[in-house]
C-alpha positions, 0 to 999 in steps of 0.5 A, spaced: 562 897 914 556 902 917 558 908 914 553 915 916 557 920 917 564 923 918 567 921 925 571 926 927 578 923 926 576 923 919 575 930 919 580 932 922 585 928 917 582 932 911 583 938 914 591 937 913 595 937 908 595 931 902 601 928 900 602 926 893 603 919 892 608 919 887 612 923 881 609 925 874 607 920 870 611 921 863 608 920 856 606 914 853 606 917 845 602 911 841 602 906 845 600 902 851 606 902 856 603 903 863 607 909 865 610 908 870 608 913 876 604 919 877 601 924 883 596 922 887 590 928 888 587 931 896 580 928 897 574 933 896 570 935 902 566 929 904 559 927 902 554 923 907 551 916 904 547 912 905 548 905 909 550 899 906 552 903 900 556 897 896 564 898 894 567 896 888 574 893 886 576 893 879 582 889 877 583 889 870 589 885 867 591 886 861 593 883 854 590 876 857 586 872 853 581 865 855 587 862 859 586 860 866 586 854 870 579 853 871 579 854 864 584 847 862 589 852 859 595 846 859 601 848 862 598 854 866 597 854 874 593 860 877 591 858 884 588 865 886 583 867 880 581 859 880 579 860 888 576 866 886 572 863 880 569 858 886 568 864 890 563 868 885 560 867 878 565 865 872 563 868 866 566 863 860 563 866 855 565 874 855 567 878 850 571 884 849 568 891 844 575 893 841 581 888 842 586 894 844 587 897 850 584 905 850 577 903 846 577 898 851 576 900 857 572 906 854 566 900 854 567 899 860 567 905 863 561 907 858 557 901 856 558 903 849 561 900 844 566 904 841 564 908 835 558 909 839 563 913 845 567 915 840 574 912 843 576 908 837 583 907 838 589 908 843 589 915 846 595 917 850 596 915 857 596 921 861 596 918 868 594 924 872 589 929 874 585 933 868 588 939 871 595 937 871 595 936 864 599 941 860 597 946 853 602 940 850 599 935 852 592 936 851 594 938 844 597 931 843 594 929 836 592 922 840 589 925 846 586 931 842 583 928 836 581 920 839 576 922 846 569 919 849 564 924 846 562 929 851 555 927 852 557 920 854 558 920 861 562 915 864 561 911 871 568 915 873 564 922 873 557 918 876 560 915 883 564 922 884 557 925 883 555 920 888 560 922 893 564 915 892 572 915 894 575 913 888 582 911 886 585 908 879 592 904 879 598 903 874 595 906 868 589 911 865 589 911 858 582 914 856 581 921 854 578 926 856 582 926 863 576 929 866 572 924 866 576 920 870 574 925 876 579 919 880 581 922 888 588 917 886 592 916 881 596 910 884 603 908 881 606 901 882 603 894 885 599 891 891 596 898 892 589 895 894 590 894 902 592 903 903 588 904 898 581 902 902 584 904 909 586 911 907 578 910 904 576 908 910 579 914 913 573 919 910 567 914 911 565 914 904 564 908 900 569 907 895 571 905 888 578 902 885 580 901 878 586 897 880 589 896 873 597 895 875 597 888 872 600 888 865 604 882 866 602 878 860 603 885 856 609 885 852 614 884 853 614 878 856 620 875 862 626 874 858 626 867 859 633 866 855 635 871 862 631 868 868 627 862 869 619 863 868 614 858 871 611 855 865 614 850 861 614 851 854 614 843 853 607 843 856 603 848 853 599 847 847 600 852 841 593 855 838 593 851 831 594 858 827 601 859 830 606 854 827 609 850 832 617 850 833 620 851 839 621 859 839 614 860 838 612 855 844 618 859 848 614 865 847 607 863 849 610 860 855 613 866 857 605 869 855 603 864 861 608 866 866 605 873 864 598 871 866 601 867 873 604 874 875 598 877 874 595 871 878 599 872 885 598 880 884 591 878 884 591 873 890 594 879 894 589 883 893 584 879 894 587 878 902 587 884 902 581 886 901 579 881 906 583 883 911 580 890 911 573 887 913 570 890 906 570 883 903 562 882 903 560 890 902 564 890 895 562 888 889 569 885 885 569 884 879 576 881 876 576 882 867 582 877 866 584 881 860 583 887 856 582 883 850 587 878 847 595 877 848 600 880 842 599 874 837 596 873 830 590 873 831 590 876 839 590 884 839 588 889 835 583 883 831 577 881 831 578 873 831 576 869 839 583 870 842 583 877 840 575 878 843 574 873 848 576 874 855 574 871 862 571 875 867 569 873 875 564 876 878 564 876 886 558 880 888 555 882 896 549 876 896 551 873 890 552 866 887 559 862 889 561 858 884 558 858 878 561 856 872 555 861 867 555 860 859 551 866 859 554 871 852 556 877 856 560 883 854 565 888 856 559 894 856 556 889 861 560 892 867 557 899 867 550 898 867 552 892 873 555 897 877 550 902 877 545 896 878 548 894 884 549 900 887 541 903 885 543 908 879 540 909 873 544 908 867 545 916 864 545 915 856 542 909 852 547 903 853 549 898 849 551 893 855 546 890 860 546 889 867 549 882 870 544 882 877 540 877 875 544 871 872 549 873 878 544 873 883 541 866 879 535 870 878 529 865 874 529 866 868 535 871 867 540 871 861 546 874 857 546 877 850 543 873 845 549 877 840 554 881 841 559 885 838 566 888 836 568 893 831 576 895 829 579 900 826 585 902 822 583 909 822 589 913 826 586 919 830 584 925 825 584 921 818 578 918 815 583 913 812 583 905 814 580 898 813 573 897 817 573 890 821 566 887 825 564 882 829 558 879 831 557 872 836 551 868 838 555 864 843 557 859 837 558 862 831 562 867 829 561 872 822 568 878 821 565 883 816 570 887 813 570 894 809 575 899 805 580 893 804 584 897 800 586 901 805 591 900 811 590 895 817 593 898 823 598 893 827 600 894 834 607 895 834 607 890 840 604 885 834 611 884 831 617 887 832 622 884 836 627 889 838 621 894 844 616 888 844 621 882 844 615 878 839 619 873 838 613 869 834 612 874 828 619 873 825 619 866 826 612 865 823 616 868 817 622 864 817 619 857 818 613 860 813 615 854 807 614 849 813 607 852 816 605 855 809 598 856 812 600 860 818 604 864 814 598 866 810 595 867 817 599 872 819 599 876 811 593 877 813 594 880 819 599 885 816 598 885 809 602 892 809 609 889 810 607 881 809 601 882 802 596 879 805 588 879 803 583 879 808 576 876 806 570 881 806 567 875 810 569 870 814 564 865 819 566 860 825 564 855 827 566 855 835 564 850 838 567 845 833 573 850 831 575 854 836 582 856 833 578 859 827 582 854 821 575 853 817 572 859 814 565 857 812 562 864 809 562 861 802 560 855 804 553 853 801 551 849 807 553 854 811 549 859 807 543 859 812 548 862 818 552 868 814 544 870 812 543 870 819 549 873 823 549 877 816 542 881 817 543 881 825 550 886 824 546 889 819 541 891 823 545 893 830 550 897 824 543 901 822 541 902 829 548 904 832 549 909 826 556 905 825 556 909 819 564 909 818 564 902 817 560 900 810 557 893 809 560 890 803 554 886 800 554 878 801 557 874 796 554 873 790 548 876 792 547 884 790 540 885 793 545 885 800 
């Protein structure tokens, strides 16, 4: 779409009155519940841009692992994601910086990594205006004392600098709100079709952050109320879940989630292209925030907690192209402002994916990326320490203060709000599946007296569920001193100094 100046029609349409979308969102206290609605805001008077400035669409689905049709995941069908895969590049070997909601999409917005932006857990879920906030709400404990740092600034706060028009969907939860200058604030599903019309309308190019597509979140469909479209006789459990029919009624009822998600994103799909912006917009689909509410998934630094798909669609991109190319969540800022000829304002930790979405020669990912999680809750210095560093294969978790609380998630276990059905049933069948019990100890040793290991190493391409611990195997030694000395250098270079490298085992000069 051409865009040189305001038409005239546009311009009269600004000079009226804007009607709020929607009503206050409530409060989400610890937790990363969707609000349910929110108010929409008056555009600002509009800038002129350039020519053939791209749009963008972000869709984030959320609490989704590396579970896709495309991907083999057995049971699942998603015909829309798979179409859009063939349509763009596939990267299937992405990762998320934090495997929880707010620290996460925090790296998106900044190309940081957590205890650099200096989100580092759940903040509020605000979902409005920073104006419309309240002396209450701003003096929330989660919002006050869990925020991006002042000089970060996100890609929110440079497109609106830019004269982008832009709108978010179904859920903020990042903090400070000013730094999330959106124009929108859209409650509920299927926005993206009036969202890009009422765009249209100022003649400015736009962004969305469509992030109304929690179905794979807790809790699931009720499959003991109605049917769900997974059968729970096809999936296949991860080798760390005990395999009982309650618990492959609960993955199913995960995957159902995931096709929900799918069908919404098909929607919106058809409805950018029907707006005839298909071709100006860079879309970019990250299918999972990080992983599902399943040992081992969210709030853990283990594959499903980390590893998620993301798909690529990009104005003179590739088209179906499957990319084994390592890539980050922190990847996505600096891609965007590639894409739309900005410089990054601040050092990032993640790099632009042009030049392996346009097959470039010689373009590459990361040759390491990284995660860290946090037991500290929002003013306390207090928690267990976890990072994770990947090579695309092997996998190293360094943990320090084990002595100190593991924060869980508490969609991770309880059954009455969430309906995790798994973790109480791990627990009751634990004499017969002894291994996945002391797998979900671990998970949470508060209530269960697990032990984390200060060191655990994965063979990923051989163990893909994580069962073979291979730190203190000497065969393996070569590999810990590696992946070991890479952690050490990044934990320096990024001034982590919240978390303290426990030394190798049995080797004090570490």
């Amino acid at each position: 779409m051409k865009r040189t100046s305001i038409n005239l029609l546009a311009a009269l349409l600004l000079l009226l009155p804007t009607a709020s979308h929607g009503a206050d969102a409530p409060t989400a206290r610890q937790t990363d519940k969707p609000a349910k609605s929110a108010k929409t805001v008056s555009a600002p008077a509009p800038v002129v841009v350039k020519d053939a400035t791209p749009n963008v669409l972000l869709i984030l689905i959320e609490d989704a692992g590396a579970h896709l049709g495309v991907l083999g995941t057995p049971g699942l069908r998603t015909p829309n994601l798979d179409a859009l895969a063939r349509d763009g590049v596939l990267f299937r070997k992405c990762f998320v910086g934090y495997p929880v909601c707010s620290p996460s999409k925090a790296c998106i917005y900044t190309g940081l990594y957590p205890h650099r932006n200096g989100l580092i857990n759940n903040t509020e879920n605000l979902f409005k205006p920073a104006p419309k906030l309240t002396a209450k709400e701003r003096s929330l404990r989660a919002y006050a004392n869990n925020q991006i740092k002042p000089e970060v600034r996100t890609f929110a706060e440079i497109l609106h600098g830019r004269g982008y028009y832009m709108g978010v969907s179904g859920k903020l939860h990042v903090s400070p709100n000013e730094k999330f200058p959106y124009d929108e604030f859209i409650p509920g599903k299927n926005v993206v079709g009036a969202f890009i019309r009422r765009a249209q309308a100022t003649g400015k190019p736009w962004l969305l952050f469509d992030n109304a597509h929690n179905e794979p979140h807790r809790p699931f469909v009720n499959s003991d109320v109605q049917p769900i479209g997974v059968d729970p006789a096809k999936v296949k459990l991860p080798a760390f879940l005990p395999d009982t029919p309650v618990i492959r009624k609960d993955w199913a009822e995960y995957l159902d989630g995931i096709q929900l998600a799918d069908a919404e994103v098909g929607r919106a799909m058809r409805q950018l292209k029907a707006s005839g912006e298909l071709d100006q917009t860079l879309v970019i689909v990250m299918a999972g925030d990080h992983g599902p509410a399943f040992q081992r998934g969210k709030m853990t630094p283990y594959a499903l907690g980390l590893h998620v798909p993301l798909i690529v669609r990009a104005p003179g991109g590739a088209r179906g192209v499957q990319s084994d190319a390592l890539t980050s969540e922190v990847d996505l800022m600096p891609t965007i402002l590639d894409y739309l000829g900005i410089a990054p304002p601040q050092q990032v930790d993640g790099i632009s994916l042009r030049p392996l979405l346009e097959s470039k020669p010689g373009a590459k990912g990361h040759e390491h990326v990284f995660a860290e999680v946090s037991g500290r809750v929002p003013g306390s210095t207090r928690g267990m320490e976890e990072r994770s560093v990947l090579d695309g294969r092997w996998h190293l978790i360094v943990r320090s203060k084990l002595d100190e609380p593991r924060l869980l998630n508490a969609d991770s276990w309880q059954f009455e709000a969430w309906r995790n059905r798994t973790y109480r049933e791990t627990i009751r069948v634990k004499e017969q599946f002894p291994e996945q019990f002391r797998i979900l100890a671990e998970m949470d040793p508060e209530r269960l007296g697990g032990k984390p290991p200060a060191f655990e190493l994965y063979d990923l391409e051989n163990d893909r569920d994580e069962m073979h611990n291979l730190a203190n195997d000497p065969a393996h030694r070569p590999e810990l001193e590696r992946l070991f000395a890479v952690l050490k250098k990044w934990s320096a270079e990024t001034n982590d100094v919240t978390a303290p490298l426990p030394a190798l085992p049995s080797d004090s000069a570490n």
